[in-house]
N, C-alpha and C positions, 0 to 999 in steps of 0.2 A: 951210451947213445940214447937213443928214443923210447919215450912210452908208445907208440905208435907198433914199435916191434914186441913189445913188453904186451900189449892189449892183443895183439894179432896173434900171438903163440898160445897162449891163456883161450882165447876164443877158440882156435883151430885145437885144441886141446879137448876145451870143455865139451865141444858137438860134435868132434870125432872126424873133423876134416883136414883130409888132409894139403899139405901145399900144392899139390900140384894139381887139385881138383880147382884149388884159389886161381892156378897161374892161366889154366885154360879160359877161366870162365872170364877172366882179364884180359885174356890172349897176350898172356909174356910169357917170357921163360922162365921156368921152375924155381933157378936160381934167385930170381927177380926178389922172390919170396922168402926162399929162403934165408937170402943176406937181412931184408927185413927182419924175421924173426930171429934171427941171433946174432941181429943187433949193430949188424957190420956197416949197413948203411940204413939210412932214413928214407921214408917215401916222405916226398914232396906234398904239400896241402892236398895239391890238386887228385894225387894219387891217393892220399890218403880215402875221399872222397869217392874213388873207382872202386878201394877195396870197401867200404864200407857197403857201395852198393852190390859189386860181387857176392861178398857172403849176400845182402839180402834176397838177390836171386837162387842161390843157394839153399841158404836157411835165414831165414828174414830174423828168429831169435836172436839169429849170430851174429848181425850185423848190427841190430839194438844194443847186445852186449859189445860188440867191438867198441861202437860209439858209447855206450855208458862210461867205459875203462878208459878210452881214448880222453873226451873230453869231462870225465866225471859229473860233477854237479851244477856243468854248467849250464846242461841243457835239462828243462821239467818237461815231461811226456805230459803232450795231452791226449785226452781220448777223442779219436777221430773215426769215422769208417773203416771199415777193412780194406783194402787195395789204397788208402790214403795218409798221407804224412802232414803234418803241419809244421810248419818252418815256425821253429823255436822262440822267436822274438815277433813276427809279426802276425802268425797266426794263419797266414796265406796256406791255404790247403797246397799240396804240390799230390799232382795225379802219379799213380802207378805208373810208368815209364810205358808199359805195353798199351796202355787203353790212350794215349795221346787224348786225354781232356784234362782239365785243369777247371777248378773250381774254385773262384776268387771272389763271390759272392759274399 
C-alpha cells in the first residue's frame, strides 16, 4: 500500500509518538491510525494533510519529517519566521493556525 503509512510509522517511531496520541489530537479512533501505519488502508490527500498538521501541533519536527518522507524532494523549505509556513510553489506565507493572520505581503 502507501508511503503515507510507510512515512507515518518511521515518524511516529523516530519522536517517540505514539498512535493514539496521533488519534486524539485528530479526534479519530485509534484504529484510524493504526490501519494507516501498517499499511491496511491509505488516508485520503485531504487526511493526509490533518495528519501532517497533527503531528505539527504535536511536534512541529514530526510533521516536517512526515511531509519530507511523504512528499520527498518535492517540496524546498524555505526559511520563514517561526509560528510561519510558506506554501512551496508560491511563496504565500500561510499563518500559524492559532494566531488567525496571514501574511501575503
Amino acid at each position: 500500500m502507501g508511503k503515507a503509512g510507510k512515512a507515518l510509522k518511521q515518524v511516529l517511531n523516530n519522536y517517540g509518538l505514539s498512535q493514539n496520541k496521533l488519534a486524539v489530537m485528530l479526534k479519530i479512533e485509534r484504529g484510524n491510525v493504526y490501519r494507516w501505519v501498517h499499511e491496511i488502508r491509505d488516508p485520503t490527500a485531504e487526511t493526509v494533510a490533518e495528519i501532517a498538521e497533527g503531528l505539527y501541533h504535536i511536534k512541529p519536527a514530526a510533521a516536517d519529517e512526515f511531509v519530507r518522507l511523504y512528499l520527498g524532494n518535492f517540496i524546498q523549505k524555505e526559511q520563514v519566521p517561526d509560528g510561519e509556513r510558506s506554501s512551496p510553489r508560491s511563496g504565500v506565507e500561510i499563518a500559524d493556525k492559532g494566531t488567525g493572520s496571514c501574511d501575503n505581503s
